[in-house]
Residue, then its C-alpha position, 0 to 999 in steps of 0.5 A: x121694335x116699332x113694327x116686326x112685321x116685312x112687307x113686300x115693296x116696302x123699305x126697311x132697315x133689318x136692325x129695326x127688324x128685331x130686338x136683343x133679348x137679355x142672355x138670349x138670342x132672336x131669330x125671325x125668318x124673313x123668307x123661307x123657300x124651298x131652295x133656301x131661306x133668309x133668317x135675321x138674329x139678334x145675339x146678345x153678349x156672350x150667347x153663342x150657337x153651338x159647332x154644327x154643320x149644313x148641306x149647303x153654304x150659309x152666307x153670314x152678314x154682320x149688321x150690327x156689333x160684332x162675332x166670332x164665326x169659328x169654321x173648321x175651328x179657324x175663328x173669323x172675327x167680324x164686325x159691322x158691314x163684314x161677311x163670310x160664307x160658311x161652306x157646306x159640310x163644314x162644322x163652323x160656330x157663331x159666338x157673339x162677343x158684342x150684342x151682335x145682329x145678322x143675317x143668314x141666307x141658305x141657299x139650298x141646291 
């Protein structure tokens, strides 16, 4: 990664943003606010995060590779370019079945 830090007015591409990490996954907040924040990941193969569930709808979009978003026990099957939103208080999953990098933004009310 040649410079992981975001400036304001500046262009950038996300997937230069952050690295894989062997058996790992990458998180970097790129904005936090009180009503909501953008956080970018970088799964690798196989790694996954676990059911749970949020107060508030999270909008996954998928940069890079590939995933299964599993909400309410439905599995979605993503690739690059596609997105879902995850409704509020609903338990949904991530499972990467490539290295996979997203973007989450949670918007809060």
């Amino acid at each position: 990664m040649m410079n992981d830090k975001i400036n304001t007015s500046e262009i950038f591409d996300f997937c230069q943003k952050v690295d894989y990490s062997t058996d790992g996954i990458v998180s970097k907040r790129i904005i936090q606010k009180s009503i909501g924040n953008i956080t970018l990941f970088a799964f690798d193969k196989g790694q996954e995060l676990s059911e749970h569930s949020a107060p508030f709808d999270a909008l996954v979009q998928v940069i890079e590779g590939s995933a299964n978003i599993i909400i309410n026990k439905k599995v979605y099957e993503l690739t690059q370019g596609q997105s879902i939103i995850m409704p509020a208080n609903n338990p949904h999953a991530v499972k990467a079945t490539s290295q996979f990098k997203m973007l989450l933004t949670m918007i809060k009310e």
